[in-house]
C-alpha positions, 0 to 999 in steps of 0.5 A: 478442490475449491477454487482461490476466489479473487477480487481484482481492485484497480481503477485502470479497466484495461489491467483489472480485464487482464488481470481477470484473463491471466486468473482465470485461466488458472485451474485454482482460481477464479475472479469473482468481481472487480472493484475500481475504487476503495468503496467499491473494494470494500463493498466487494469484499463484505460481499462475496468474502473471497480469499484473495483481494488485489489491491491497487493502493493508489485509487479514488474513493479513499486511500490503501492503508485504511482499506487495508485496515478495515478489511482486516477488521471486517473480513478477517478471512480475505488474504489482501495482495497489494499490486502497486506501481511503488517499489519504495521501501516506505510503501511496502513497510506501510502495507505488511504492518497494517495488515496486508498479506502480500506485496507485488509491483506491476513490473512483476512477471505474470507468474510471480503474480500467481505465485504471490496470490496462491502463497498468499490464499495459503496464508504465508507473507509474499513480497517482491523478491527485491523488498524482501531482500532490502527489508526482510534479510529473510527469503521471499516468503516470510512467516504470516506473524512478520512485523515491521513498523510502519514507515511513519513511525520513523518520522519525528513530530515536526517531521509528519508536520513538514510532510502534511504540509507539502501534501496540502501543496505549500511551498518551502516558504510557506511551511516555514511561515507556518511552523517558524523555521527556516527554509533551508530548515524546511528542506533538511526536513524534506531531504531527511524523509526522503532518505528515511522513506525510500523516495525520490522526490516531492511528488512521491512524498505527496503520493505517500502521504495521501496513501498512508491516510496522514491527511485524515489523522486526527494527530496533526494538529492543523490549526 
């Protein structure tokens, strides 16, 4: 029986050798490269075409959702497994609805990794048991045509221009200058999107905005 050829994609060397340890010591599966960043992910996979990539979001050379996007595009037959440290809903969504098939956070045991990555080579839909139960209604294992929309798409016009703005690291003062609002305006904003999106603070704000590739959409206007 073939192997389930793996790339490992994460910018931490300690966990992605770990990582490679845990894999191959499965009968099933084998690593058969590493990448570090989003460059390095993409290069990898056009490559060596493997079924399963782990993808770290959250690394340099670009951002998760356009990864995602292009490998989906270019390397159809690759099955993408997110790992992540974000167990936000919004992140989550993000992922499943620009074409990941799976969805893992590192505080997930070791089998449920391997769990993840064989029902994912076997084409099925696999988040944490938590997510799947807060967005799915539906058990672990969703089918491969599971459609969610993209957390942005919950956020108003002026809402994706409040959150551009906190992710280029202006104040509450300074986004009320530039868009003519108040600053309690400002912060309703912000408090809003918190709540649509599942996360707790500024920072995780800042975090999901750079992950989701808003900072390089063509459909804010910046001006």
């Amino acid at each position: 029986m073939a192997k389930i050829r793996i790339i490992v994609a994460d910018d931490h060397t300690v966990l992605r050798a770990g990582l490679r340890l845990l894999i191959n010591t499965q009968p099933d599966m084998e690593v058969v490269s590493e990448a570090a960043d989003h460059v390095q992910a993409l290069k990898h996979c056009r490559e060596f075409r493997p079924t399963v990539l782990t993808l770290d979001m959250s690394m340099p050379g670009g951002n998760g959702i356009q990864t995602i996007q292009e490998l989906c595009r270019d390397c159809p037959e690759t099955r993408i497994l997110v790992l992540t440290m974000h167990d936000a809903p919004a992140y989550f969504r993000m992922a499943i609805a620009s074409g990941a098939m799976g969805y893992v956070t590192k505080t997930a045991a070791a089998d449920e990794l391997l769990n993840a990555i064989r029902h994912v080579a076997a084409g099925k839909v696999f988040t944490h048991a938590t997510l799947a139960h807060d967005n799915l209604a539906e058990p672990t294992f969703a089918s491969q045509n599971t459609a969610l929309n993209s957390p942005l798409e919950s956020l108003s016009e002026r809402e994706r221009e409040v959150l551009l703005q906190l992710a280029q690291g202006h104040t509450n003062q300074a986004i009320a200058d530039q868009l003519r609002l108040s600053v309690k305006t400002v912060e309703s904003y912000r408090a809003r999107m918190m709540s649509k999106l599942g996360l707790q603070n500024r920072a995780e704000l800042t975090k999901f905005a750079i992950a989701s590739g808003l900072l390089n959409s063509p459909e804010i206007d910046r001006s």
